[in-house]
VOPAGU-2260 file (C-alpha; in pm, 1 decimal, decimal comma):
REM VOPAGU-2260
SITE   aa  ch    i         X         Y         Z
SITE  UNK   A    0     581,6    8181,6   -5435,4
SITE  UNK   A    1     718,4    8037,8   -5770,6
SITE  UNK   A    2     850,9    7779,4   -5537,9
SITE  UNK   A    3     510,8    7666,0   -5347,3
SITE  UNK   A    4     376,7    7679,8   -5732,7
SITE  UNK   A    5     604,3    7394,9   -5819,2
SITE  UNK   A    6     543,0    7163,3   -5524,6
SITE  UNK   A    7     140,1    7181,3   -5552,7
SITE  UNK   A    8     200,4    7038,2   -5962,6
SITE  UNK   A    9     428,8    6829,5   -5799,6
SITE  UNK   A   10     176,0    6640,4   -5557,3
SITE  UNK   A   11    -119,4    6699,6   -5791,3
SITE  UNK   A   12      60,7    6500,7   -6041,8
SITE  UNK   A   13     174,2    6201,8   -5750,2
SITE  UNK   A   14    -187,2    6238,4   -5648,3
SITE  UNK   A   15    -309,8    6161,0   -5983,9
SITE  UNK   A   16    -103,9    5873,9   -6024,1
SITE  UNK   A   17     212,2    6009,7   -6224,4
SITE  UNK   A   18     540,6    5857,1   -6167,7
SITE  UNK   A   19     715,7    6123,5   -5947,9
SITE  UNK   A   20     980,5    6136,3   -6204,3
SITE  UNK   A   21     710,2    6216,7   -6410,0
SITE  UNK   A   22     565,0    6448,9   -6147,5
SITE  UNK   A   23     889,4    6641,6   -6049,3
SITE  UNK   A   24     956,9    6738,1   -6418,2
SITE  UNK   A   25     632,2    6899,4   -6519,6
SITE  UNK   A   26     625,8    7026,9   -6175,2
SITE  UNK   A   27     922,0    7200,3   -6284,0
SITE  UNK   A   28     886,3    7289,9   -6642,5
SITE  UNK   A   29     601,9    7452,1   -6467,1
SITE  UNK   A   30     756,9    7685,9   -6219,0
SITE  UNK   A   31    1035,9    7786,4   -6465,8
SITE  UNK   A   32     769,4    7938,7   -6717,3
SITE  UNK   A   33     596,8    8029,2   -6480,5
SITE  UNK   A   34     862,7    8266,7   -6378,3
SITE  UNK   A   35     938,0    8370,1   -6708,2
SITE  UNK   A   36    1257,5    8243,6   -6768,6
SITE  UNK   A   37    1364,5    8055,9   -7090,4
SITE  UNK   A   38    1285,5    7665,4   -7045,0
SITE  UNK   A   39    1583,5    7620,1   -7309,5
SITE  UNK   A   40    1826,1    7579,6   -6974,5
SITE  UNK   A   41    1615,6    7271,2   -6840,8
SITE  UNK   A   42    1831,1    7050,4   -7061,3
SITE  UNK   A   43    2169,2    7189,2   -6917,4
SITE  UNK   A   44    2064,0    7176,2   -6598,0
SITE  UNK   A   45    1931,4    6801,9   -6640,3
SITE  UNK   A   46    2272,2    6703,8   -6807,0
SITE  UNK   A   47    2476,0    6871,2   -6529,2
SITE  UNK   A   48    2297,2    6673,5   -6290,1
SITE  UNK   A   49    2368,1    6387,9   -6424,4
SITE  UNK   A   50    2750,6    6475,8   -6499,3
SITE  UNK   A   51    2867,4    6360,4   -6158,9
SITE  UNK   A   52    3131,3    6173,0   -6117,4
SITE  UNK   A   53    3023,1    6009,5   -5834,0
SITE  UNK   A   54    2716,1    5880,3   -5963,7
SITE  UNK   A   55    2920,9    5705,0   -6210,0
SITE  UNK   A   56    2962,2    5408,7   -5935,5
SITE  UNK   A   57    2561,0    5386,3   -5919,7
SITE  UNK   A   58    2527,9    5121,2   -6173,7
SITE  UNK   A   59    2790,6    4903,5   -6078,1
SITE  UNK   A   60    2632,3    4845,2   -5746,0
SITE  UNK   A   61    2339,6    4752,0   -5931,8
SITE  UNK   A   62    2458,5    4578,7   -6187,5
SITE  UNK   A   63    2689,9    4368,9   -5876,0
SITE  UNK   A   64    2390,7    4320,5   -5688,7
SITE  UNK   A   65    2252,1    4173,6   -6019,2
SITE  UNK   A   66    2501,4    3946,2   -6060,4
SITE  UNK   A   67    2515,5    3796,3   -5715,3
SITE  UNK   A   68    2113,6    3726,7   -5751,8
SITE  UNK   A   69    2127,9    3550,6   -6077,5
SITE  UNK   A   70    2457,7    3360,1   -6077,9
SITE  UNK   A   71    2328,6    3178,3   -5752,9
SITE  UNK   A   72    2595,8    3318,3   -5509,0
SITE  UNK   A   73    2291,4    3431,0   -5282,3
SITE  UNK   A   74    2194,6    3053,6   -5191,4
SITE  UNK   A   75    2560,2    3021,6   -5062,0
SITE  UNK   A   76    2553,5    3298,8   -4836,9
SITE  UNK   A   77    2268,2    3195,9   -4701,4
SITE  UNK   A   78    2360,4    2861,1   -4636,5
SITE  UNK   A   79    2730,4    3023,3   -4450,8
SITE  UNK   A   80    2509,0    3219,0   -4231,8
SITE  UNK   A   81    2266,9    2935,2   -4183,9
SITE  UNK   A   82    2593,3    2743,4   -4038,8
SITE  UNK   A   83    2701,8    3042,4   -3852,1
SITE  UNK   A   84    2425,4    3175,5   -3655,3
SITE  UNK   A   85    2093,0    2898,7   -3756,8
SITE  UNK   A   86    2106,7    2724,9   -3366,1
SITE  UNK   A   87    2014,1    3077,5   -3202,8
SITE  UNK   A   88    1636,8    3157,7   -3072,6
SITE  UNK   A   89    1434,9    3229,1   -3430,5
SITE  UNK   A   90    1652,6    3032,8   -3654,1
SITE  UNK   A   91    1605,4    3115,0   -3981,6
SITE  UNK   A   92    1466,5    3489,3   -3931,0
SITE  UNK   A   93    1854,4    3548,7   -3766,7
SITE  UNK   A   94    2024,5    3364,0   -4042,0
SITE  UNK   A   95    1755,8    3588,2   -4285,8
SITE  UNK   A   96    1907,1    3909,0   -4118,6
SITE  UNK   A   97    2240,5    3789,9   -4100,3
SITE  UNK   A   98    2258,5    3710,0   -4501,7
SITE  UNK   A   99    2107,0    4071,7   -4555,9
SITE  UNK   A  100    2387,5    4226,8   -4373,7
SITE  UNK   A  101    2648,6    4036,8   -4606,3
SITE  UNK   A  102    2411,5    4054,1   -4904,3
SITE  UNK   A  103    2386,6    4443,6   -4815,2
SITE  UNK   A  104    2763,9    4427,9   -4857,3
SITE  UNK   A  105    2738,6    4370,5   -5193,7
SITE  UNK   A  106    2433,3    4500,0   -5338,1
SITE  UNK   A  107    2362,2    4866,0   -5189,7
SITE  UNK   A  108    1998,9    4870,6   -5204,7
SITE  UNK   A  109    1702,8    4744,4   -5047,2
SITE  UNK   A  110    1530,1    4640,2   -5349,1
SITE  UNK   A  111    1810,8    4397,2   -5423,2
SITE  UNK   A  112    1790,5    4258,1   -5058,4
SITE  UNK   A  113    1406,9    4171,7   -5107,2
SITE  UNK   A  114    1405,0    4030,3   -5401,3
SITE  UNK   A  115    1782,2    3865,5   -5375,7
SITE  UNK   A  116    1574,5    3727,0   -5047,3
SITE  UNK   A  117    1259,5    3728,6   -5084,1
SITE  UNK   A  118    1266,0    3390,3   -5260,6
SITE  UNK   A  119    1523,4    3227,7   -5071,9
SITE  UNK   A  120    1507,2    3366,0   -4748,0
SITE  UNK   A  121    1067,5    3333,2   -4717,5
SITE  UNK   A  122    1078,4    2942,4   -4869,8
SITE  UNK   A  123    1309,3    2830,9   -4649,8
SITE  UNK   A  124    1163,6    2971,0   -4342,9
SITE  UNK   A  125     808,0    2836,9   -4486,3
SITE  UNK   A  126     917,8    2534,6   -4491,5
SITE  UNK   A  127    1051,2    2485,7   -4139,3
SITE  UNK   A  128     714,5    2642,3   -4031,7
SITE  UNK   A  129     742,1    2996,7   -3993,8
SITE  UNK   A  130     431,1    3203,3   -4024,9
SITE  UNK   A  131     405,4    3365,8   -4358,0
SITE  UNK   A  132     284,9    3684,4   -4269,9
SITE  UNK   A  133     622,8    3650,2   -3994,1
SITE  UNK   A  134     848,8    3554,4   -4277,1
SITE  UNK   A  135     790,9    3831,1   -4512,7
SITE  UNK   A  136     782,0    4099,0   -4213,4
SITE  UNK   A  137    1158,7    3959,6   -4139,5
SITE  UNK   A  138    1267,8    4033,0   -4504,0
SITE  UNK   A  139    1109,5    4337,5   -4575,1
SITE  UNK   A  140    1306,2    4488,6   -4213,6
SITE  UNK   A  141    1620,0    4348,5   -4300,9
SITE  UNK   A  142    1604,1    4458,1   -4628,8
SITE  UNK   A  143    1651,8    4812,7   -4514,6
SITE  UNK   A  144    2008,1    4738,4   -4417,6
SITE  UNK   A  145    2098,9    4729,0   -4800,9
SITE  UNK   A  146    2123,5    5119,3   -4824,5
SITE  UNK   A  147    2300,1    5136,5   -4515,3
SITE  UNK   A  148    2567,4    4956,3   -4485,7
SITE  UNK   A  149    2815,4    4996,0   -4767,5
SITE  UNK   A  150    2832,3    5026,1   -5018,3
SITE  UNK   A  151    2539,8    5205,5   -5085,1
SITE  UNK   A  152    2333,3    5343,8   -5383,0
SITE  UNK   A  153    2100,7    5610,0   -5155,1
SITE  UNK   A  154    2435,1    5739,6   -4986,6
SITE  UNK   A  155    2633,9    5795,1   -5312,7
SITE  UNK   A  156    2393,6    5996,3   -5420,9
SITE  UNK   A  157    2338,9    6165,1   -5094,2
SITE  UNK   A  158    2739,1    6264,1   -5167,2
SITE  UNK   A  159    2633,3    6364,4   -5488,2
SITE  UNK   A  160    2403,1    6626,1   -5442,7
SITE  UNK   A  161    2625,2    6760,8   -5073,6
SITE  UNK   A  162    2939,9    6742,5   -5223,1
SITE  UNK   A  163    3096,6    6452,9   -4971,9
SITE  UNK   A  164    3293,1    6197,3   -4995,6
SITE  UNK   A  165    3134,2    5865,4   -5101,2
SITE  UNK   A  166    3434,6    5704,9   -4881,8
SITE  UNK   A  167    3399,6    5851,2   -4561,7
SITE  UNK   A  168    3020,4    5815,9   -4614,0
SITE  UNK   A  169    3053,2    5447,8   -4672,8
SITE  UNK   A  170    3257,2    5366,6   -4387,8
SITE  UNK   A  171    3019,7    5544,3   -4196,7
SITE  UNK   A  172    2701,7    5336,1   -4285,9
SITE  UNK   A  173    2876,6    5044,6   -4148,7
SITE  UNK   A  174    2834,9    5088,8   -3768,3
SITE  UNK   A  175    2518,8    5235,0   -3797,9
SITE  UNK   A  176    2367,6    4929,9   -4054,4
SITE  UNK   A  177    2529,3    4653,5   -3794,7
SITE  UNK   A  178    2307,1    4864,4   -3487,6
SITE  UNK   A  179    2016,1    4836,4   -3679,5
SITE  UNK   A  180    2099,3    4411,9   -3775,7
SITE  UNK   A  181    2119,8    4383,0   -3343,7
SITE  UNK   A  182    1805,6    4561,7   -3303,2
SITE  UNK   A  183    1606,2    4337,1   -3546,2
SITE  UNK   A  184    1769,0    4036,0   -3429,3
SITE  UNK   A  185    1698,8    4077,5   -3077,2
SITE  UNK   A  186    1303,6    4162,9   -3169,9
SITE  UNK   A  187    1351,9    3830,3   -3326,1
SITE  UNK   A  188    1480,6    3643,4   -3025,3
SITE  UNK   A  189    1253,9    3847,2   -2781,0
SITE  UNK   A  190     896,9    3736,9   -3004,5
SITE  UNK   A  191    1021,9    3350,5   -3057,4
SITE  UNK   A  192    1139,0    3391,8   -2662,4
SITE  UNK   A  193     782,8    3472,9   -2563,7
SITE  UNK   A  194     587,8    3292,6   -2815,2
SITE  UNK   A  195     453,5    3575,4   -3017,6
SITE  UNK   A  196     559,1    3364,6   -3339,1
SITE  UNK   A  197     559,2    2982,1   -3323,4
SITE  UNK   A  198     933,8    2922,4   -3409,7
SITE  UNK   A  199    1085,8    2522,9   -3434,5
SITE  UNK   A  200    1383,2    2464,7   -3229,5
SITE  UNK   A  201    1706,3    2578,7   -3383,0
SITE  UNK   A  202    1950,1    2297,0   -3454,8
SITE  UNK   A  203    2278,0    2316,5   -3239,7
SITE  UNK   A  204    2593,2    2448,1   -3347,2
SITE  UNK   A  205    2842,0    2265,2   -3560,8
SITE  UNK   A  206    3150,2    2347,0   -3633,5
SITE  UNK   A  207    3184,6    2116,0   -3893,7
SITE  UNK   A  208    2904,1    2271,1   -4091,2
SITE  UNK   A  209    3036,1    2606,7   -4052,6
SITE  UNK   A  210    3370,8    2496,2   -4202,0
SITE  UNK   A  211    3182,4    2311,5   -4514,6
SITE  UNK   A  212    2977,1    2614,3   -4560,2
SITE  UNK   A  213    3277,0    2839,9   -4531,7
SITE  UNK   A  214    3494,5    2680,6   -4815,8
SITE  UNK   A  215    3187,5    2621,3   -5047,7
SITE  UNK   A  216    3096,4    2995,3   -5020,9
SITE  UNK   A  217    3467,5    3146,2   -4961,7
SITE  UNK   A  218    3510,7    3342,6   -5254,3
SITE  UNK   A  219    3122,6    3493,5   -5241,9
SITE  UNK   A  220    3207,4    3572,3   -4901,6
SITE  UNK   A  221    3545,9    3763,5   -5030,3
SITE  UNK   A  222    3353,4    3997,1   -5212,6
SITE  UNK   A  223    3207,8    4253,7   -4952,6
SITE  UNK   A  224    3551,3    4254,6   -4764,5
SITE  UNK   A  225    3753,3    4331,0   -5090,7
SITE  UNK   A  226    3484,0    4604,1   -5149,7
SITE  UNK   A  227    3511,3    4709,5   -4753,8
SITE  UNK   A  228    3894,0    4695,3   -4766,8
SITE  UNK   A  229    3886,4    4906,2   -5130,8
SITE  UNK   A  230    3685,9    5217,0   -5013,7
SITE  UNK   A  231    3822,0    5233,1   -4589,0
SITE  UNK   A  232    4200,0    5229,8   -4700,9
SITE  UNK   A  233    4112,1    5505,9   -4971,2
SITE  UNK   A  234    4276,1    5297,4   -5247,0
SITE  UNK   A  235    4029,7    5330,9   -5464,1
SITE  UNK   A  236    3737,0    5532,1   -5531,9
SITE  UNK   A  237    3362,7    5412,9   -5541,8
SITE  UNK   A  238    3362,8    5381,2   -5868,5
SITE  UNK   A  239    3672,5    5174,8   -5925,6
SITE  UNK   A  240    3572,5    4956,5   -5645,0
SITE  UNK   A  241    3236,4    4901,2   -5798,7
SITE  UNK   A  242    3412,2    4804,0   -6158,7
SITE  UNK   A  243    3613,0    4570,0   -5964,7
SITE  UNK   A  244    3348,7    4401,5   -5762,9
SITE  UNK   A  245    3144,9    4346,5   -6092,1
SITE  UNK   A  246    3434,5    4191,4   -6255,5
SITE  UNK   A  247    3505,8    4020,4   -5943,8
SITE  UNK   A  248    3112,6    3853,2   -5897,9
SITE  UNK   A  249    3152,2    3721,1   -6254,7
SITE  UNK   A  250    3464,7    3553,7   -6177,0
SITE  UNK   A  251    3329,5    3391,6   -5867,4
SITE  UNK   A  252    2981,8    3292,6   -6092,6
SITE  UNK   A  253    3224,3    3104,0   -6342,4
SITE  UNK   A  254    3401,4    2921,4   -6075,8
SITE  UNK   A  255    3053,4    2814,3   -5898,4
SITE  UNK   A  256    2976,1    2730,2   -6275,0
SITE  UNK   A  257    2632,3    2924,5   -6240,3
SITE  UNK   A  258    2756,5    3190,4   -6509,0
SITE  UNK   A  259    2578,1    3187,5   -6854,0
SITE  UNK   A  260    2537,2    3473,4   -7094,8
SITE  UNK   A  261    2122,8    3437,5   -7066,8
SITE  UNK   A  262    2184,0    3559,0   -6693,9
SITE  UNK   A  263    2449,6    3819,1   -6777,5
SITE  UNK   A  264    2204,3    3968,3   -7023,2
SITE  UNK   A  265    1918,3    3944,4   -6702,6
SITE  UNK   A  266    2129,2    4114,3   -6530,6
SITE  UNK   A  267    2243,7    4426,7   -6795,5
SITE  UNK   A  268    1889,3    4481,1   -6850,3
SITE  UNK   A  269    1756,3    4507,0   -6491,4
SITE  UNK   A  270    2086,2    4719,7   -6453,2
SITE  UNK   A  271    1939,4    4973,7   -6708,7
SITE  UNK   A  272    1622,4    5018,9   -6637,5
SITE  UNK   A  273    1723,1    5110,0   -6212,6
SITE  UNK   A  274    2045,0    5323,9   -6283,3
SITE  UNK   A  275    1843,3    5506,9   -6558,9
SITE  UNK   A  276    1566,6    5560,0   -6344,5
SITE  UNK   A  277    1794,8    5684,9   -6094,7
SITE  UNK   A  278    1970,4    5890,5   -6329,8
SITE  UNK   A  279    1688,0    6040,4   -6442,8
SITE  UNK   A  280    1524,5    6136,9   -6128,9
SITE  UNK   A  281    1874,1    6284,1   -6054,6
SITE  UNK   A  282    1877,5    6522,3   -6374,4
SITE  UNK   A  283    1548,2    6636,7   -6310,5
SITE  UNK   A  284    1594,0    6659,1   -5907,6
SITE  UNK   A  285    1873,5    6921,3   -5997,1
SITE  UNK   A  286    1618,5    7158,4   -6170,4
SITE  UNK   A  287    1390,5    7143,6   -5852,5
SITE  UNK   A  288    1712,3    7267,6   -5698,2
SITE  UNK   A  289    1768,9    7500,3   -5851,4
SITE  UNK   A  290    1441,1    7624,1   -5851,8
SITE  UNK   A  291    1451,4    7623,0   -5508,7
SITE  UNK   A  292    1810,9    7791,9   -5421,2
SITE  UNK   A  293    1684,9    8096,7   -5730,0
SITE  UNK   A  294    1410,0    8118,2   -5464,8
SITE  UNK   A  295    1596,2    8096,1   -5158,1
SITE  UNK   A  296    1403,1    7814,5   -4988,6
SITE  UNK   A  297    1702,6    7702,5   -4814,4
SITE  UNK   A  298    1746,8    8003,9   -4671,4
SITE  UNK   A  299    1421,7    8110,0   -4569,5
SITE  UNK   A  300    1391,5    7743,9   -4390,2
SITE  UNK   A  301    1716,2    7791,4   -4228,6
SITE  UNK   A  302    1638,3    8134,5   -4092,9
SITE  UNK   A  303    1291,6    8006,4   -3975,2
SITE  UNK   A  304    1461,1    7727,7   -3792,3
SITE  UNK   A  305    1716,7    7957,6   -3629,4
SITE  UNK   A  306    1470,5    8189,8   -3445,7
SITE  UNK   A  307    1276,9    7839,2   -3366,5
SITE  UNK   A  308    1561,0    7651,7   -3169,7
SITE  UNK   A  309    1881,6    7676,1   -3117,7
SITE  UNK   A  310    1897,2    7316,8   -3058,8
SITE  UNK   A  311    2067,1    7110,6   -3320,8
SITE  UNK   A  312    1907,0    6792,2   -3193,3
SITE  UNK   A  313    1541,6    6921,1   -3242,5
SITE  UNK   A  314    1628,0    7061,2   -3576,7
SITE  UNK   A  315    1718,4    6683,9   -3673,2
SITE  UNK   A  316    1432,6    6543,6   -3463,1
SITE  UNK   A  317    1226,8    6771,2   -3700,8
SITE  UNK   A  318    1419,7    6691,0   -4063,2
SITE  UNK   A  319    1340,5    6328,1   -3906,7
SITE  UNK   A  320     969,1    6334,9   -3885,0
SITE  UNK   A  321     980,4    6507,8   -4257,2
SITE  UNK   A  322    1178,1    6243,5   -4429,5
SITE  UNK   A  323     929,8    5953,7   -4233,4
SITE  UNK   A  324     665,0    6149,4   -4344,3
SITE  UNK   A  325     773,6    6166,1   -4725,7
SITE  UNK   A  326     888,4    5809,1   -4731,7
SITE  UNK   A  327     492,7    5683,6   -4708,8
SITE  UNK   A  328     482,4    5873,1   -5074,1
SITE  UNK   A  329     778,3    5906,7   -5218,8
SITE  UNK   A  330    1125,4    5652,3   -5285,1
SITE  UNK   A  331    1456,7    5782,3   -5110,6
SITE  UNK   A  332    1600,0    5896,6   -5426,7
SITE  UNK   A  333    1316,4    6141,2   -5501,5
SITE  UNK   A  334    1314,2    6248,9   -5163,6
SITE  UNK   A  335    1686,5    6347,8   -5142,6
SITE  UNK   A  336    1686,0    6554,3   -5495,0
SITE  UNK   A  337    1409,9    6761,3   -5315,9
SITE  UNK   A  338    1543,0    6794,5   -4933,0
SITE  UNK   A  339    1906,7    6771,1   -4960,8
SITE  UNK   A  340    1936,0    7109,5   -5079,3
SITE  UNK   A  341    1722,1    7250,2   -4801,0
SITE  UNK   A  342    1917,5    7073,5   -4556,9
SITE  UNK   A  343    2251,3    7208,8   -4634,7
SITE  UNK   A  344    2254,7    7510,7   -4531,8
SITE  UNK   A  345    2040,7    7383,3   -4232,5
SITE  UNK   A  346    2312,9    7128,0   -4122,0
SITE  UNK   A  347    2585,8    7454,3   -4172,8
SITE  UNK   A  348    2406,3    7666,6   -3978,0
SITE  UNK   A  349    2374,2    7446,4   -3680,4
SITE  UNK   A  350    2666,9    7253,3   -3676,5
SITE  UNK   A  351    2573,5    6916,7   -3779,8
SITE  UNK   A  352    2857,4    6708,6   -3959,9
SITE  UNK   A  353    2757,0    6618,0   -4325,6
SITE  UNK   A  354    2846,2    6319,0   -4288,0
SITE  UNK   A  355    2626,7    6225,9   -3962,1
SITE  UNK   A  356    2354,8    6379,1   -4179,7
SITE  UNK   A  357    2365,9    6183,3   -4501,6
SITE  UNK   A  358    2374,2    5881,9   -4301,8
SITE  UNK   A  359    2016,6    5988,2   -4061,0
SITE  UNK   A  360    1888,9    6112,6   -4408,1
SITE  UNK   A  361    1995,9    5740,0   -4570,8
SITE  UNK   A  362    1864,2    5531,6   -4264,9
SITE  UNK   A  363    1512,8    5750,1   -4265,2
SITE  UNK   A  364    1400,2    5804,2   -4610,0
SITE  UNK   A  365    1515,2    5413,8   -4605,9
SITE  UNK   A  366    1224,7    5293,1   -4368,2
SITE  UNK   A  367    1014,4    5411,5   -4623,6
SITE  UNK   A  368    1095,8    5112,7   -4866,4
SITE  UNK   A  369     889,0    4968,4   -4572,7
SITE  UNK   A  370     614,5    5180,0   -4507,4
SITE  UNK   A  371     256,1    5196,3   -4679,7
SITE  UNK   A  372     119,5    5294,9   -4896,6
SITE  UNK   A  373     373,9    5283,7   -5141,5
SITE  UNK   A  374     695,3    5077,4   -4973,3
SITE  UNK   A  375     845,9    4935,1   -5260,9
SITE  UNK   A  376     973,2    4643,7   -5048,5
SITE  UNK   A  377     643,9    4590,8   -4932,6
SITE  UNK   A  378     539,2    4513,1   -5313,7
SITE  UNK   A  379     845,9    4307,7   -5419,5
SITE  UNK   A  380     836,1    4049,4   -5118,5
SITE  UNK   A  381     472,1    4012,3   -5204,0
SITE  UNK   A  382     480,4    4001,0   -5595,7
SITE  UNK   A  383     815,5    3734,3   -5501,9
SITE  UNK   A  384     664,3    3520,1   -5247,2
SITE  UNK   A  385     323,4    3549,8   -5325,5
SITE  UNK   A  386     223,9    3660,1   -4980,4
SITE  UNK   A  387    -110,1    3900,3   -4965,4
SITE  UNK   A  388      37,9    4253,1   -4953,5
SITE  UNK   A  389    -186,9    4301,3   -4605,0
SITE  UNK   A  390     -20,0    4040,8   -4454,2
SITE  UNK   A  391     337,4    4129,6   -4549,7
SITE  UNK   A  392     235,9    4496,6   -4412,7
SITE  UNK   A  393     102,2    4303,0   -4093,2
SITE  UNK   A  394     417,9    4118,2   -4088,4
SITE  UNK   A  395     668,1    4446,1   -4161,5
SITE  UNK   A  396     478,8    4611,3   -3880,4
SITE  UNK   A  397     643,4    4413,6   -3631,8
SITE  UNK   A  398     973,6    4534,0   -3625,2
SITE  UNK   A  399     906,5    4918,8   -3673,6
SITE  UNK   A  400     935,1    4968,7   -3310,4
SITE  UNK   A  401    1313,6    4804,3   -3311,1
SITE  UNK   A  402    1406,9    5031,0   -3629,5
SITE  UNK   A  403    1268,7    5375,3   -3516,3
SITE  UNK   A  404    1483,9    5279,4   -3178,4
SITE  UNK   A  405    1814,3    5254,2   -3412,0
SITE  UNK   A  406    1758,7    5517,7   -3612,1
SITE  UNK   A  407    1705,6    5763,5   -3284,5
SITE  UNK   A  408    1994,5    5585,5   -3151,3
SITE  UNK   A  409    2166,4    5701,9   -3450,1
SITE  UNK   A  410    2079,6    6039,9   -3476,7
SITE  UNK   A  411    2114,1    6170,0   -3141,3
SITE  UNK   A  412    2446,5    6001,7   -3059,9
SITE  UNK   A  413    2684,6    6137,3   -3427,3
SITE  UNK   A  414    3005,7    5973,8   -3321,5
SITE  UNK   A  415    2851,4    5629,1   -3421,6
SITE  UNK   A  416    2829,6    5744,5   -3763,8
SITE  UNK   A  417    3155,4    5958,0   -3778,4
SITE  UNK   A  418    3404,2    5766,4   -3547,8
SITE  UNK   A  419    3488,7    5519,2   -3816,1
SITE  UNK   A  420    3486,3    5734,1   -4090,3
SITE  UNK   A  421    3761,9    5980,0   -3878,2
SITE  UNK   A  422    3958,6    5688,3   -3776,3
SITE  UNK   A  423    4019,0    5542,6   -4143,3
SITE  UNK   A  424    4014,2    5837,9   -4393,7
SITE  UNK   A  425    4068,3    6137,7   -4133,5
SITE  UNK   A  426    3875,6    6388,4   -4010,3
């Protein structure tokens, strides 16, 4: 009861227009007096949810992602994928996709892709003559990819809150990130193939180009494998690899000369505000928890699911269509401090690996970025490109039906996520 208490001040406040950090901590302030406890233990419980180690690696992702954006080290990726894979069908939306994949190897969040992108990626596809509405709907989709493939922001704190190794959760966003790249791009080649977008010609492949692009952008390109190599051989944990690839992306901004202190300080103070935002959320998302485990949600849930179906794969078709539905009003980080808690004991008593799980729980709440009404990627690509926000949502729209298909394809078949993981840190 106390429980369904704090959820309806939790969506009256949303409703209302409160930020849902806003919302989830009066929501429960509300339900702990309400059940006559002591609201002195809010602040422990806050401060031990924000105490994890693992977390700790959070803002140097950012603050990496940050770095690449403003010290210019984004234009030379894009012009190394340009090179690499510009002379197939659609051009510029692959080469847009292609960068996000790298770029998502560096940054770990979609935000970062769409507005490290958004700019770049939209301009230069304007001005070969891509559609604009076409152009920002190729952004915001490939954008998604930052969360998934590693390193990633939404799966570190997935292993925050389930207790699982940031590693092994890492390596196993990679497989599923590089389906969900293929789906997109083929979506691309099939509308440019049949002339539901106008796209120019590509420009034929040239080796010579590739291997001008490739030494001007080496040691940008470096960066996502030294992060790959440092969390699959286990040499280092997410957080060490994230100090390293901070230091690492200023290096490579002083020796493209794009380093100055003014975009240093740009980058500290965007830093700031997302990891404490995130941090927040995170403090207060572990007093909804516990909240909820005092009440025995989890439980109850899990026992209703077990005399339901003893099907695991309807169980996650259902935790699927929950997230989806959640990600039209709330960001992925909200969404986790609420479900992931639920779904524990859910994903115990049915026998689905963790680590399958926090990747289908990373790759749907995710698509929401991309959904309206409130897809934050929806906002920055038009606030970035200056594209009407109906026509990036027209756009975006496009390329749901290619996403959905990878993120079934994901869920239903586990050893895509967990193969890689097993083969590099163990079962």
């Amino acid at each position: 009861m106390i429980a369904i208490f704090m959820f309806i001040i939790l969506i009256v406040f949303v409703l209302l227009g409160a930020p849902i950090s806003m919302a989830m901590a009066i929501g429960a302030l509300a339900a702990i007096k309400y059940s006559g406890l002591d609201p002195v233990i809010i602040p422990s419980l806050i401060s031990g949810g924000m105490s994890n180690y693992t977390l700790m690696a959070i803002p140097f992702f950012i603050f990496l992602g940050n770095i690449m954006n403003s010290g210019g080290i984004t234009e030379r990726i894009f012009d190394w994928c340009e090179a690499l894979v510009g002379h197939m069908k659609g051009s510029l939306a692959q080469v847009n996709v292609v960068t996000s994949v790298v770029f998502a190897a560096i940054s770990g969040t979609a935000v970062a892709n769409a507005a490290g992108l958004g700019m770049l990626g939209v301009k230069a596809m304007r001005s070969k003559g891509y559609d604009g509405k076409f152009s920002t709907g190729v952004t915001v989709a490939a954008s998604l990819l930052g969360p998934i493939i590693p390193p990633s922001v939404v799966l570190l704190v997935f292993g925050s809150l389930s207790n699982t190794s940031p590693g092994k959760l890492f390596m196993a966003g990679l497989l599923p990130g590089l389906i969900l790249a293929a789906a997109l791009m083929a979506q691309i080649y099939f509308m440019c193939a049949t002339g539901k977008v106008q796209c120019p010609e590509p420009e034929k492949f040239s080796l010579k180009k590739l291997i001008t692009a490739t030494k001007r952008s080496i040691f940008a390109l470096l960066c996502p494998v030294l992060l790959f190599l440092g969390v699959g051989t286990g040499v280092a944990t997410a957080t060490e690899v994230g100090i390293l690839g901070c230091v690492y992306a200023i290096f490579v901004s002083i020796i493209y000369k794009t380093f100055s202190l003014k975009n240093l300080i740009d980058a500290l103070k965007k830093t700031i505000t997302s990891a404490s935002s995130i941090m927040f959320l995170t403090g207060v998302g572990s007093v909804i928890a516990w909240v909820m485990t005092k009440e025995q949600v989890p439980q109850t849930i899990t026992n209703a699911l077990v005399g339901f179906t003893s099907s695991k794969y309807v169980v996650l078709l259902i935790i699927l269509f929950i997230l989806l539905f959640l990600g039209c009003f709330m960001d992925g980080t909200s969404i986790q401090l609420v479900m992931v808690p639920v779904l524990m004991p859910i994903a115990a008593a049915f026998g689905i690996d963790m680590i399958h799980l926090g990747v289908v729980v990373a790759l749907a709440v995710t698509i929401g970025a991309s959904t309206p009404p409130v897809g934050v990627c929806l906002f920055v690509l038009s606030t970035v490109t200056g594209e009407p926000l109906e026509n990036v949502i027209a756009g975006t729209k496009t390329f749901y039906l290619p996403i959905f298909i990878a993120l079934l394809f994901v869920t239903f078949f586990p050893p895509i996520v967990t193969w890689l993981p097993n083969l590099l840190l163990g079962a």
